[in-house]
Backbone bond lengths (Angstrom), bond angles and torsions (degrees), N, CA, C in turn:
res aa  C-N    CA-C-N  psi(-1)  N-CA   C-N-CA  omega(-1)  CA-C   N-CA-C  phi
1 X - - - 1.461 - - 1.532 111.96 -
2 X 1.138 117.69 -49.90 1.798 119.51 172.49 1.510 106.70 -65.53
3 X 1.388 137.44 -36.96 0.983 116.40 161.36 1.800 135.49 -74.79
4 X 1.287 94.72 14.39 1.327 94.05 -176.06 1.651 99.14 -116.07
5 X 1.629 114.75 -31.26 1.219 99.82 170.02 1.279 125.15 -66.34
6 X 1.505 120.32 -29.44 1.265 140.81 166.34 1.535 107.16 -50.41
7 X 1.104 129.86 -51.03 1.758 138.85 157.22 2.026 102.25 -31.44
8 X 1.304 85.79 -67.00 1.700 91.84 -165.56 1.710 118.52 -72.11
9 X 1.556 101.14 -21.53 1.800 105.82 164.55 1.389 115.61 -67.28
10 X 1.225 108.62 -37.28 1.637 123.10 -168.83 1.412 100.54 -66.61
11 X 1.486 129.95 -45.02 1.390 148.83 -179.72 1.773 107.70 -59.34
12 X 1.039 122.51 -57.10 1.252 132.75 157.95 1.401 127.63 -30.22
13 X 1.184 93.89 -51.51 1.694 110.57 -171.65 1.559 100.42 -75.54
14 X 1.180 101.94 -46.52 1.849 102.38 178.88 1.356 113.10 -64.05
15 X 1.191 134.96 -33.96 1.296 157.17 174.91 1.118 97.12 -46.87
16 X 1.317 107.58 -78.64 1.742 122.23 -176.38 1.620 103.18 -50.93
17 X 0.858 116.60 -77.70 1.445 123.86 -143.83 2.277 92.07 -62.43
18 X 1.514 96.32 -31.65 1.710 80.17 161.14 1.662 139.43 -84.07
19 X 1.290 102.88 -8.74 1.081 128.83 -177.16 2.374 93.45 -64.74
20 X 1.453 93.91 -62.86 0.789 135.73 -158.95 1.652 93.43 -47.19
21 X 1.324 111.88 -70.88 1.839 129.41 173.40 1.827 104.56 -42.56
22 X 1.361 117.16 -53.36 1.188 149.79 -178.25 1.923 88.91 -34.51
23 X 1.479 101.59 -81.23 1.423 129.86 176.96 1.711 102.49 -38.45
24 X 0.701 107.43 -70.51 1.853 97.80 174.69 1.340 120.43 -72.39
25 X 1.340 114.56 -11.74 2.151 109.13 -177.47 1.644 82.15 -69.86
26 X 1.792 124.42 -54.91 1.480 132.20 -172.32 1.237 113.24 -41.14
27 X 1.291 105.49 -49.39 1.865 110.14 -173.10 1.683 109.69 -60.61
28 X 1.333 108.75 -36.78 1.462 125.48 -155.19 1.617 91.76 -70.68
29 X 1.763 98.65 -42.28 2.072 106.20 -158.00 1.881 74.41 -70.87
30 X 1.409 120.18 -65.88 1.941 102.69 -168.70 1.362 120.33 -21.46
31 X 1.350 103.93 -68.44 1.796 126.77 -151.76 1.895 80.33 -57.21
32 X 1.232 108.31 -28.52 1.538 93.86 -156.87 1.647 106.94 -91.35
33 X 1.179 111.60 -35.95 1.844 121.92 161.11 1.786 104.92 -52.19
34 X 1.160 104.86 -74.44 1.696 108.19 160.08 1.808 132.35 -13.56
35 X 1.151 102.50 -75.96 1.299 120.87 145.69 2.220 126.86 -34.08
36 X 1.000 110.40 -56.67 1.536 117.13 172.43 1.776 98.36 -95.30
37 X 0.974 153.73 -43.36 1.484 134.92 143.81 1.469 117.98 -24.08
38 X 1.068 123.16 -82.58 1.849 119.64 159.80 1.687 114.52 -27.57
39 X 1.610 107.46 -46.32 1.815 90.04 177.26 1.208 110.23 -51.52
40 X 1.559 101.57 -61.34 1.291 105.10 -123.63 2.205 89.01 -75.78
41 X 1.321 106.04 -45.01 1.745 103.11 162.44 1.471 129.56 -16.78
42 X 1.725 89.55 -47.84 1.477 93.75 -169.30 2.049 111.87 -92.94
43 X 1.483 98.95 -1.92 1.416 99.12 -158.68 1.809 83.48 -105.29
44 X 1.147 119.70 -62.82 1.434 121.78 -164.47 1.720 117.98 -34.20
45 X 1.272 120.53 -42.36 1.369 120.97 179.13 1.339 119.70 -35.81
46 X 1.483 116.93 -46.86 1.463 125.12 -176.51 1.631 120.59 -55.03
47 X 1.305 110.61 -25.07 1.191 126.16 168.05 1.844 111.90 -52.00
48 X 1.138 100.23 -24.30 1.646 100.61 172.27 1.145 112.79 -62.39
49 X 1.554 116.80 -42.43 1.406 123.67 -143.40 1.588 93.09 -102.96
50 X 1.221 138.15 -10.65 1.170 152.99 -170.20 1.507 125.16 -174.18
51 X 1.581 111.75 133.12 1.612 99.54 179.74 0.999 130.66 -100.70
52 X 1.309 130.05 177.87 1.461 129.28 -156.80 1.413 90.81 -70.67
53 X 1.066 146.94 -54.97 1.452 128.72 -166.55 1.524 109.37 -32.64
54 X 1.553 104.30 -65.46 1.439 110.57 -169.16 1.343 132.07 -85.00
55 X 1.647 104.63 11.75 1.170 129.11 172.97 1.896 103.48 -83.90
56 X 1.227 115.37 -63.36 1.383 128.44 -175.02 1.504 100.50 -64.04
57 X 1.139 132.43 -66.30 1.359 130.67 -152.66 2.146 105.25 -112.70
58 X 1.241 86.12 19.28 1.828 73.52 175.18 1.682 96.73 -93.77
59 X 1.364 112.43 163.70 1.559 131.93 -148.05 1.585 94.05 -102.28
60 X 1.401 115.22 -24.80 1.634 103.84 -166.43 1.686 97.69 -120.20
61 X 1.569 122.57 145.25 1.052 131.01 125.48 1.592 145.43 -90.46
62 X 0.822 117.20 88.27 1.367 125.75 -176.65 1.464 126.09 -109.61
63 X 1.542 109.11 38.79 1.297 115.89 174.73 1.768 124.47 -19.27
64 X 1.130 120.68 -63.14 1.533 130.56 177.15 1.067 107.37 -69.96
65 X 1.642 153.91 -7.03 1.448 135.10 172.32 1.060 128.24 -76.80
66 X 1.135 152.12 140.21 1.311 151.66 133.97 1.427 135.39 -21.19
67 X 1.269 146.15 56.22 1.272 110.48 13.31 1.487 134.06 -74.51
68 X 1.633 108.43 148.60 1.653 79.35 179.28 1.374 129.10 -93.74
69 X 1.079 119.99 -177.73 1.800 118.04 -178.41 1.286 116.52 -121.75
70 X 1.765 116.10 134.12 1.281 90.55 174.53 1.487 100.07 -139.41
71 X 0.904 127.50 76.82 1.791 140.64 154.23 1.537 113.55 -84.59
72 X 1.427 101.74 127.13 1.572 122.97 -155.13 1.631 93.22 -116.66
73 X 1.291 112.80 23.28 1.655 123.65 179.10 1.816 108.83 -63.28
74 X 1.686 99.67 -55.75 1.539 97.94 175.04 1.341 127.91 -64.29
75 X 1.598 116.77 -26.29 0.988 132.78 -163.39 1.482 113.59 -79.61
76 X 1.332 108.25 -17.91 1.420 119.57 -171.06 1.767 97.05 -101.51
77 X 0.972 125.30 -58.67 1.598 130.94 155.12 1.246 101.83 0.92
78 X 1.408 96.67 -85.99 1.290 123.32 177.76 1.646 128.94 -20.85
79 X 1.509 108.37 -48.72 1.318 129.84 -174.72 1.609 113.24 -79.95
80 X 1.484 100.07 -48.19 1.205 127.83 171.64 1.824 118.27 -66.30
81 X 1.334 116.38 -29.55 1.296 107.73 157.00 1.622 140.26 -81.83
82 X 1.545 103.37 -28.84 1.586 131.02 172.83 1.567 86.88 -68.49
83 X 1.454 130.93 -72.94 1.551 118.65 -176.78 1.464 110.96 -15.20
84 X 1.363 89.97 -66.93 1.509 92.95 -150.60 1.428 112.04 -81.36
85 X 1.128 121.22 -22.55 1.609 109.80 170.19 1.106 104.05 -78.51
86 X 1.166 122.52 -11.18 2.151 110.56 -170.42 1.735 89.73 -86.95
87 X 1.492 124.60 -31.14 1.116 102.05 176.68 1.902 120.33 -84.81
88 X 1.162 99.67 -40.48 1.544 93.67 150.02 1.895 119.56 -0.07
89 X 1.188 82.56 -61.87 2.032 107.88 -167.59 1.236 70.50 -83.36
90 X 1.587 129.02 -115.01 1.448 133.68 -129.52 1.170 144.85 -37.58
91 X 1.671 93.64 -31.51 1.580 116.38 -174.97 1.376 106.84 -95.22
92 X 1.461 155.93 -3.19 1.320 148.38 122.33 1.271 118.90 -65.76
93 X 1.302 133.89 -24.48 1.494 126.66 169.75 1.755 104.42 -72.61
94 X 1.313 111.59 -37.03 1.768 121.23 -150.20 1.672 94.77 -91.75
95 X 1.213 116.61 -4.11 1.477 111.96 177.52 1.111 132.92 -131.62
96 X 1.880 101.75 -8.44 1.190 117.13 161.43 1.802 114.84 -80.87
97 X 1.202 118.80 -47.56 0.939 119.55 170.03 1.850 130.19 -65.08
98 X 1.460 107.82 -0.91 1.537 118.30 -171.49 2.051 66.75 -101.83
99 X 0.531 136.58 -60.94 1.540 125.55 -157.66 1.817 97.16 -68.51
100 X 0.714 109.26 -68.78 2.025 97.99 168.15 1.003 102.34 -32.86
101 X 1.283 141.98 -48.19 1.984 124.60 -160.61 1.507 82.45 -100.35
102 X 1.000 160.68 18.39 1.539 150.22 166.76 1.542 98.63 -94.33
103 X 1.541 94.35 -70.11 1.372 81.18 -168.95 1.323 126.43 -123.81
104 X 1.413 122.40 15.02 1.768 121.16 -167.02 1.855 100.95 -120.42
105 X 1.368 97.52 -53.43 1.747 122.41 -177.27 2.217 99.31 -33.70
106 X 1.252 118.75 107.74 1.681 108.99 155.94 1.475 128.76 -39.55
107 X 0.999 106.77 109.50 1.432 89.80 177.46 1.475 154.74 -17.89
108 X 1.675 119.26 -17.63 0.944 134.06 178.84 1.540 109.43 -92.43
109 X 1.591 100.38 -38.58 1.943 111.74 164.63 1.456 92.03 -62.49
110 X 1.312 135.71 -55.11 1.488 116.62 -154.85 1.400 111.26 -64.68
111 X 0.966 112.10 -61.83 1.909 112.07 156.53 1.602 125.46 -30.22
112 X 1.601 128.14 -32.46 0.742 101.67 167.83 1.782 130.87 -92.50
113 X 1.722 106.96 -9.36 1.008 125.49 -175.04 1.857 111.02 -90.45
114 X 1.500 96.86 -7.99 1.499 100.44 162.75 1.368 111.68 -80.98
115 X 1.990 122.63 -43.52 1.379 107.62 -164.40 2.029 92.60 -82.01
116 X 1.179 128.70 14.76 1.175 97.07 -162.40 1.776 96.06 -105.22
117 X 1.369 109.14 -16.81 1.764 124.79 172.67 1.345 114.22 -78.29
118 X 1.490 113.12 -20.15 1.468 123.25 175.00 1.284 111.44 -85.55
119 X 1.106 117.56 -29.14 1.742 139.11 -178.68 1.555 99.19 -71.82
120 X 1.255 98.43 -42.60 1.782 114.80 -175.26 1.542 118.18 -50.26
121 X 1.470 91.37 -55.68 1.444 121.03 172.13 1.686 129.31 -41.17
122 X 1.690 92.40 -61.67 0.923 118.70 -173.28 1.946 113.25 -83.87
123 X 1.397 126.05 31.33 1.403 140.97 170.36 1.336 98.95 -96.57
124 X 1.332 106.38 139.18 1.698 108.67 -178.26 1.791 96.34 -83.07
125 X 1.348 88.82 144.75 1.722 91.99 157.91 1.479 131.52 -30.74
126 X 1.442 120.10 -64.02 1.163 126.99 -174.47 2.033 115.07 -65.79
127 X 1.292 114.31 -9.50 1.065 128.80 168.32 1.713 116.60 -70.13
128 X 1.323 93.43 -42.95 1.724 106.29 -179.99 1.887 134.10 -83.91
129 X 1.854 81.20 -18.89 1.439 116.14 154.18 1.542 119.09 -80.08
130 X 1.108 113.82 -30.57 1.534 111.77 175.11 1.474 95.89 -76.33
131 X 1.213 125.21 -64.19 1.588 123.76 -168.39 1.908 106.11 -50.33
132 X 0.974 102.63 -23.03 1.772 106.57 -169.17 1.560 105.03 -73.28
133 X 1.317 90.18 -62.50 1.893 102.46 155.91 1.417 125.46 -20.10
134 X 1.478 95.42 -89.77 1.674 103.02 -166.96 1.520 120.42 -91.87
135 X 1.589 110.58 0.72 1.555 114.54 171.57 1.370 107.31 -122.03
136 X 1.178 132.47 -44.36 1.433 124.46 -178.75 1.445 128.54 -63.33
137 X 1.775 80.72 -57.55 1.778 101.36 171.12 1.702 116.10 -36.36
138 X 1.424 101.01 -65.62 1.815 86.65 174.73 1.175 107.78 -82.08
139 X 1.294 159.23 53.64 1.355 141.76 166.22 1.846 83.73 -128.88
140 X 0.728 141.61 -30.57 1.655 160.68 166.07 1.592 91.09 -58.09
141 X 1.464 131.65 -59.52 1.733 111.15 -165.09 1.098 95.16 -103.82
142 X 1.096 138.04 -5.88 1.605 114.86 172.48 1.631 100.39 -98.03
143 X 1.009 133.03 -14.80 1.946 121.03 -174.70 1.656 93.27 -91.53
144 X 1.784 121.92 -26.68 1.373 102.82 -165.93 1.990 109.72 -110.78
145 X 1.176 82.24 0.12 1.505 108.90 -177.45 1.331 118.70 48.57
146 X 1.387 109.18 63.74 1.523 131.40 -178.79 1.285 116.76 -120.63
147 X 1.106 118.74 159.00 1.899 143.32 -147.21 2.197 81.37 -71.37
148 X 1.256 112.79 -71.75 1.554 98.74 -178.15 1.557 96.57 -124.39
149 X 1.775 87.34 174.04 1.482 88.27 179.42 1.995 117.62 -112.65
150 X 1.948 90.50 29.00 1.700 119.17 -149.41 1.723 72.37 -105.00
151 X 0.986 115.06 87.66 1.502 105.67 175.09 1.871 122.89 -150.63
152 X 0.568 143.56 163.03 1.669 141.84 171.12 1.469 108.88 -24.86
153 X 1.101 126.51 -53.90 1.156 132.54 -162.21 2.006 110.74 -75.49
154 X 0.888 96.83 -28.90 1.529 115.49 177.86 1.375 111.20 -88.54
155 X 1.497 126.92 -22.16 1.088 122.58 171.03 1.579 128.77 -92.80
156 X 1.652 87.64 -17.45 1.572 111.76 173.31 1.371 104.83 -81.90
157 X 1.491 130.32 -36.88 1.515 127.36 173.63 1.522 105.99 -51.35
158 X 1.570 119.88 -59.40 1.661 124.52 -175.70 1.321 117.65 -76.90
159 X 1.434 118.92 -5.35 1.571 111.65 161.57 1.414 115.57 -81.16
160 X 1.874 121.39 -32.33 1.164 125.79 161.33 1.124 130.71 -43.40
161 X 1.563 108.13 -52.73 1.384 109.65 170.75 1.457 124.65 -48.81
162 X 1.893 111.18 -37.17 0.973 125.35 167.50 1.891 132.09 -40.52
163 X 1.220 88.51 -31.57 1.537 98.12 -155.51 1.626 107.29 -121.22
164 X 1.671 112.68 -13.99 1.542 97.58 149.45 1.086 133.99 -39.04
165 X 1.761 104.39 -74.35 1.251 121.23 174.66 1.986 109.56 -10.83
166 X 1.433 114.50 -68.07 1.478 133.97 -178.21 1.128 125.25 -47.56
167 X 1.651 114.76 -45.19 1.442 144.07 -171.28 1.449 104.41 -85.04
168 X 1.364 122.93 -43.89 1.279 130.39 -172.91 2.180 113.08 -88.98
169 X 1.308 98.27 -26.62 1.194 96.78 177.58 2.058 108.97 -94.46
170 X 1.008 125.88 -26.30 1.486 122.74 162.63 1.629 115.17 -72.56
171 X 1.459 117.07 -39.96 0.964 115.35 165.27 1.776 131.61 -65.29
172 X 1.226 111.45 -26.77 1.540 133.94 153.96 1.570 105.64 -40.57
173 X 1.231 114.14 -43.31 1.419 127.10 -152.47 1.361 122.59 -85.33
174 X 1.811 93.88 -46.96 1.106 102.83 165.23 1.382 136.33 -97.85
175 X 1.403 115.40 9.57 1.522 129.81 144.98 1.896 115.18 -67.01
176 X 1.628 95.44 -38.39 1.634 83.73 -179.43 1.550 126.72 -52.68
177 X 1.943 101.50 -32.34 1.312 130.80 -170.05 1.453 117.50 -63.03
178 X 1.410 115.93 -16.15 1.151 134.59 173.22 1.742 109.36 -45.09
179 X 1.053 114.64 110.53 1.836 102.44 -178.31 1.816 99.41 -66.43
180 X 1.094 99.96 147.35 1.955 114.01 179.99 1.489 101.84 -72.79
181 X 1.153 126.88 -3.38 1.364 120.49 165.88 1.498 120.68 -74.89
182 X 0.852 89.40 -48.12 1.813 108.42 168.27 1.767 112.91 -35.09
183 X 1.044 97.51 -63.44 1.624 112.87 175.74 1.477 119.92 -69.56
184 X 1.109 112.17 -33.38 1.979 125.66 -178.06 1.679 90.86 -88.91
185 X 0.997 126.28 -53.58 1.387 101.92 177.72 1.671 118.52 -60.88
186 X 0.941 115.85 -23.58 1.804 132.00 175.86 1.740 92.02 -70.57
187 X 0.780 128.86 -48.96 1.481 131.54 -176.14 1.491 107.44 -62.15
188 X 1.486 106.27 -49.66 1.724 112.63 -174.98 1.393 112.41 -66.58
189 X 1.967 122.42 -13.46 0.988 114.28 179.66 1.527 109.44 -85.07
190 X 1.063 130.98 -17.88 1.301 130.37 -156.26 2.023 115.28 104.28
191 X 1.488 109.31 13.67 1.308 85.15 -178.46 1.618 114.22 -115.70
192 X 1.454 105.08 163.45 1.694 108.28 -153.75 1.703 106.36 -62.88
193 X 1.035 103.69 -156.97 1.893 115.54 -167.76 1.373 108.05 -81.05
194 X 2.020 98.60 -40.81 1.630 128.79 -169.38 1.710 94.29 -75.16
195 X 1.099 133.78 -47.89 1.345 133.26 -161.87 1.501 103.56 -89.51
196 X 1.591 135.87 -38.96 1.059 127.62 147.34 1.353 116.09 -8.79
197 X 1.592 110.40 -80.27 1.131 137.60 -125.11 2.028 99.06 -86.79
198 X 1.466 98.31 -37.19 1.610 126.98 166.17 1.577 106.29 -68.58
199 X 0.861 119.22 -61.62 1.097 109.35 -150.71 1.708 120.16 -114.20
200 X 1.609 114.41 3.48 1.754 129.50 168.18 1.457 95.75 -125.26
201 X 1.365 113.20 -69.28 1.639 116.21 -167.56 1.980 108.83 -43.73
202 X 1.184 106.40 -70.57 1.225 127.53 -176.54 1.841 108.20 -47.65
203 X 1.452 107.76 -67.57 1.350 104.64 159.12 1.564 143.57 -46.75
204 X 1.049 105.85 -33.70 1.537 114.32 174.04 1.853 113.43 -89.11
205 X 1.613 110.68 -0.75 1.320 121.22 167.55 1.390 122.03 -94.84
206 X 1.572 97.79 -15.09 1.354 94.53 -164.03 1.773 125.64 -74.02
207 X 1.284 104.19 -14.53 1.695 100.26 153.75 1.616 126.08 -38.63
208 X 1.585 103.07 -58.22 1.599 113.22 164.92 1.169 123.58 -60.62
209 X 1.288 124.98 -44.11 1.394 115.32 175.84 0.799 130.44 -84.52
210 X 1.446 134.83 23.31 1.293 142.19 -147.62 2.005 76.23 -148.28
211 X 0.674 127.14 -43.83 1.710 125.05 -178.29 1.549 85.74 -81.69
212 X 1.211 165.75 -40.74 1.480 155.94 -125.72 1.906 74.43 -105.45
213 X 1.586 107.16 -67.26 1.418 80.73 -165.36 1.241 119.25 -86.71
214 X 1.251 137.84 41.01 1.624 142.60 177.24 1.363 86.30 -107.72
215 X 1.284 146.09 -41.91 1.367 156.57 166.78 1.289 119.58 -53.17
216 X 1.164 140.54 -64.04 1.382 139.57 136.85 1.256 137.72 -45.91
217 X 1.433 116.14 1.02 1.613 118.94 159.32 1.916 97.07 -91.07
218 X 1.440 105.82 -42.20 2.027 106.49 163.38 0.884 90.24 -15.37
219 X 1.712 110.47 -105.47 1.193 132.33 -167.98 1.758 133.11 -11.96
220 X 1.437 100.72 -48.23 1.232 111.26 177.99 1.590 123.78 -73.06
221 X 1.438 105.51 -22.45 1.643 115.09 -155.79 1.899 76.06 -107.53
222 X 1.035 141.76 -53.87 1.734 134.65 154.00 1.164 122.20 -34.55
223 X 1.227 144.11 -21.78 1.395 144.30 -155.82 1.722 101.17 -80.10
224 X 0.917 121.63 141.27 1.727 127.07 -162.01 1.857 102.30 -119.98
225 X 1.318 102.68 -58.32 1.677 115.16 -170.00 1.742 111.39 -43.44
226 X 1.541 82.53 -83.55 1.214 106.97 157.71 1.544 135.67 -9.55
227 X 1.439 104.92 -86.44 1.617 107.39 171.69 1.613 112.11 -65.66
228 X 1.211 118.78 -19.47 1.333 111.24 176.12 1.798 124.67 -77.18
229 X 1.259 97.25 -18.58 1.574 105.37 174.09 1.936 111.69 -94.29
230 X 1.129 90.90 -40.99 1.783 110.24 -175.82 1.680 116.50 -55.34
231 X 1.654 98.14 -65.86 1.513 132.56 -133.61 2.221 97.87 -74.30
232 X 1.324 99.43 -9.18 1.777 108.65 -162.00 0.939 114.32 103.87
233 X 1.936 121.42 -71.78 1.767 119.78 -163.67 1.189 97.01 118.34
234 X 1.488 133.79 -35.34 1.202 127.77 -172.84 1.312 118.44 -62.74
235 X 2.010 105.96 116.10 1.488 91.48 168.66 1.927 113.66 -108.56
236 X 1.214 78.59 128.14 1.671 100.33 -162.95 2.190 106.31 -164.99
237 X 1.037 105.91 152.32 1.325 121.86 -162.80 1.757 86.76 -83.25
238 X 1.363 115.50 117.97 1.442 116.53 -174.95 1.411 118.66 -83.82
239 X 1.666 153.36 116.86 0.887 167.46 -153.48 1.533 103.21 -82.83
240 X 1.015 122.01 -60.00 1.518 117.35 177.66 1.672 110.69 -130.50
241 X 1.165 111.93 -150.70 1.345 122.23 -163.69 1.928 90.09 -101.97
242 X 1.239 119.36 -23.50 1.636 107.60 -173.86 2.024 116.20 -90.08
243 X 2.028 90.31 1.52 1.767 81.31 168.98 1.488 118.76 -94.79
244 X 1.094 77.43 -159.49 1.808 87.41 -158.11 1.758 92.82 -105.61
245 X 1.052 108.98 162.79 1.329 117.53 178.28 1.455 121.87 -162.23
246 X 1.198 128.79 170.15 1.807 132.77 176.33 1.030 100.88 -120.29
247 X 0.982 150.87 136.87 1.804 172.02 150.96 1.740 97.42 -92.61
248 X 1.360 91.74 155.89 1.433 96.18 -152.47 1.663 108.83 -88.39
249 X 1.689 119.56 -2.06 1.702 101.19 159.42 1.618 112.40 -79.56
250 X 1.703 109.92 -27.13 1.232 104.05 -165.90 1.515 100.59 -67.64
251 X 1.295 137.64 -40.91 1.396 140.48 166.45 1.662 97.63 -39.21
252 X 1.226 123.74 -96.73 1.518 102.82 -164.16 1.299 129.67 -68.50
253 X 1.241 130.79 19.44 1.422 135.41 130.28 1.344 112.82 -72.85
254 X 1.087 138.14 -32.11 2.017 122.32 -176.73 1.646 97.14 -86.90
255 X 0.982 128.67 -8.45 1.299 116.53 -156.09 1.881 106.13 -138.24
256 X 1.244 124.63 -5.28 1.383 121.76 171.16 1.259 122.92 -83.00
257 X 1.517 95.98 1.52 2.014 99.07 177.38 1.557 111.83 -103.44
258 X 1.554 104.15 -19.88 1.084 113.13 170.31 1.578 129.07 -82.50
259 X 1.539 104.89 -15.80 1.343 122.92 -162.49 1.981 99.33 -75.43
260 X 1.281 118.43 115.88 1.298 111.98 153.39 1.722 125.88 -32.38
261 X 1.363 108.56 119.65 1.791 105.61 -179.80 1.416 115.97 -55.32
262 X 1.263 141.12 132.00 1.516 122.81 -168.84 1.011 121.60 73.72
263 X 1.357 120.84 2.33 1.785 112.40 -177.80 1.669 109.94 -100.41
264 X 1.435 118.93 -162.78 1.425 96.69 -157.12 1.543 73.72 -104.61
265 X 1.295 166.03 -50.54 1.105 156.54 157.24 1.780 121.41 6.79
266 X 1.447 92.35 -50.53 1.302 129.48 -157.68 1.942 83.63 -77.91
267 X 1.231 126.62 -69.68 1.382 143.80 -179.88 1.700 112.92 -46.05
268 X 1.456 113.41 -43.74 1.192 125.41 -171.78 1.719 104.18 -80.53
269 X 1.144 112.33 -37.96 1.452 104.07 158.25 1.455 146.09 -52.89
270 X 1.687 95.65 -37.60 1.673 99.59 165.02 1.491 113.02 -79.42
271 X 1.486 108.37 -28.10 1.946 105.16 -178.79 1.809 99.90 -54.68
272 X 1.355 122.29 -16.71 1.459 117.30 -151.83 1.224 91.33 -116.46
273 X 1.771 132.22 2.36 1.467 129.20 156.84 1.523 88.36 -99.25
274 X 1.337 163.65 -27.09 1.183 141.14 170.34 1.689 111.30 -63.89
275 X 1.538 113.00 -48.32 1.550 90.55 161.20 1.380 124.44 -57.62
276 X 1.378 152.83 -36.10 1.047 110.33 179.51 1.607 109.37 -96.69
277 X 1.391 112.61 35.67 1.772 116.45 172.39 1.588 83.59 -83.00
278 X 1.056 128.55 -37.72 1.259 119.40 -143.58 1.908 93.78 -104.85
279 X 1.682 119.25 -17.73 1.142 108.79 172.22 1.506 107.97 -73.02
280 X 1.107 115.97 -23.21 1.624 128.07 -141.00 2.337 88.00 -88.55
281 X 1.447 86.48 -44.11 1.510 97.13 -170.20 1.674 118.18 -68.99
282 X 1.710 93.13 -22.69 1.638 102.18 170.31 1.226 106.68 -79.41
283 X 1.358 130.64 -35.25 1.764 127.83 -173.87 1.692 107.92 -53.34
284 X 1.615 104.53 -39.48 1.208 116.40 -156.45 1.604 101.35 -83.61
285 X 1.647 133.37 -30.48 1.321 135.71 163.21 1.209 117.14 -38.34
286 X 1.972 84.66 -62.40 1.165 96.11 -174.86 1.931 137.70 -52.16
287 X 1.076 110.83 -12.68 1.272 130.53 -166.15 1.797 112.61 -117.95
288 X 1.523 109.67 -12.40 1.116 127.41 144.45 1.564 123.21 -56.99
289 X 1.532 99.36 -64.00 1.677 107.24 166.22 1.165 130.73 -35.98
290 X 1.499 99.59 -51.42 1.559 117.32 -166.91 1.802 117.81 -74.31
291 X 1.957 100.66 -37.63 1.135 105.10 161.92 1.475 128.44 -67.43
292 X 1.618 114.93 -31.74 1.669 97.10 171.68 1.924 107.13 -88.16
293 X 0.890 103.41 -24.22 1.800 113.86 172.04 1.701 106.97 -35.39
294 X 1.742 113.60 -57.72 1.535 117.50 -155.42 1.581 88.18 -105.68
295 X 1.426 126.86 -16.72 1.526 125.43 172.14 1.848 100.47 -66.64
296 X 1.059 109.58 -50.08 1.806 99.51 -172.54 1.893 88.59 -79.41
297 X 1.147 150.21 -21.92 1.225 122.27 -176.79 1.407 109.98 -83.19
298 X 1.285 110.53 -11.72 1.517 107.96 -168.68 1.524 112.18 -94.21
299 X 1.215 110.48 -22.62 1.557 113.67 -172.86 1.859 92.84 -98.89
300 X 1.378 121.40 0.70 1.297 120.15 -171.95 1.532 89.44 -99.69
301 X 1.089 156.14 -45.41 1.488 168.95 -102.88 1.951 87.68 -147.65
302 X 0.873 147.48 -33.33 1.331 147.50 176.89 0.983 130.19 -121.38
């Protein structure tokens, strides 16, 4: 009898405690339907007043003019160029160095080059925006001798920084994941530490690292603080790497406090957080794909 009630308490508890997990995965899927219901409500209206053609690809924003304008063409540029040069930087620093603390770094270096990327990590945005500001910014117009130093290039340096941290710690991860067989049989063939490391270690990670940095370009093309202190403000189609520009969180952060509630200003701002719901949601496919894509080539190839 005690072992059977003991049977049926044990049953309970599992019950509960799944019930329980169950109850918050639900809350999590609401808050999150909830959440993109409110965008997209509050963003879609503007579409009256202008259509998606000339919403996405018109050249001017000029919300406040008479008439006003609202083409989110630069703004996306904008986002889309800081991305990609910040990953430029991030994703050879963030994966070369997750492979040094995997596998070359002594242990006592690997420890310290773990707390110092975790440390990295863990800096608030607006900290890295202040430093972009008042140390980069002029060391940027006086070495390149340009009008500011609030420009693409400065915002692409502090989104990098941003997105090591991300790139380098998933990618860390998924080198660890590597089974040690993998590598000892690479050893039993005769091949070096470097070719190991190239050509089993590296390969059989590359599902993860290939999602670490599809994840950390997110991050970068999302980042709000940051590009809004760094990036200039200017919305305008940027000529080189030394203008200034608005990316489209730093736009609806400078401008949603100002925006009339209900106005079409006000509307055109959330349509331009559903584009990047929907940039943000392709990064994340995308890196889905890629992880089961190089997961079946890699276990197919080994």
């Amino acid at each position: 009898m005690v072992q059977k009630a003991s049977v049926i308490s044990r049953r309970i508890k599992e019950t509960l405690i799944k019930n329980i997990f169950a109850v918050f995965a639900l809350f999590s899927i609401v808050m999150l339907g909830l959440i993109v219901f409110f965008l997209f409500r509050e963003g879609l209206p503007i579409f009256r007043v202008v259509s998606v053609t000339d919403f996405l690809f018109g050249p001017f924003w000029y919300p406040t003019y008479d008439p006003p304008e609202y083409g989110i063409g630069p703004l996306i540029v904008g986002s889309v160029v800081v991305t990609i040069l910040s990953s430029l930087i991030a994703v050879p620093l963030g994966v070369l160095s997750a492979i040094y603390i995997s596998e070359i770094a002594p242990p006592r270096l690997k420890e310290v080059l773990k707390a110092i990327i975790e440390l990295l990590a863990g800096l608030p945005s607006v900290v890295l925006g202040f430093f972009g500001m008042v140390i980069l910014a002029p060391w940027l117009q006086e070495t390149f001798d340009i009008a500011t130093g609030l420009n693409i290039l400065n915002a692409s340096i502090m989104l990098a920084l941003m997105a090591i941290p991300t790139i380098s710690s998933l990618s860390e991860d998924a080198l660890y994941a590597v089974p040690r067989d993998f590598k000892e049989a690479s050893y039993a063939l005769g091949a070096t530490r470097y070719e190991t490391i190239t050509r089993v270690t590296f390969t059989a990670a590359l599902s993860g690292i290939s999602t670490a940095v599809i994840l950390g370009m997110a991050r970068a093309i999302g980042e709000t603080m940051v590009v809004l202190m760094v990036a200039g403000g200017a919305a305008a189609l940027p000529g080189s790497i030394f203008d200034s520009v608005r990316p489209m969180p730093a736009s609806i952060a400078a401008e949603m406090g100002e925006a009339p509630f209900g106005g079409d200003h006000y509307h055109a701002l959330f349509a331009t957080g559903i584009v990047l719901f929907f940039i943000t949601l392709a990064f994340n496919l995308v890196a889905d794909y890629i992880s089961n894509r190089f997961k079946e080539v890699g276990s197919g190839t080994l």
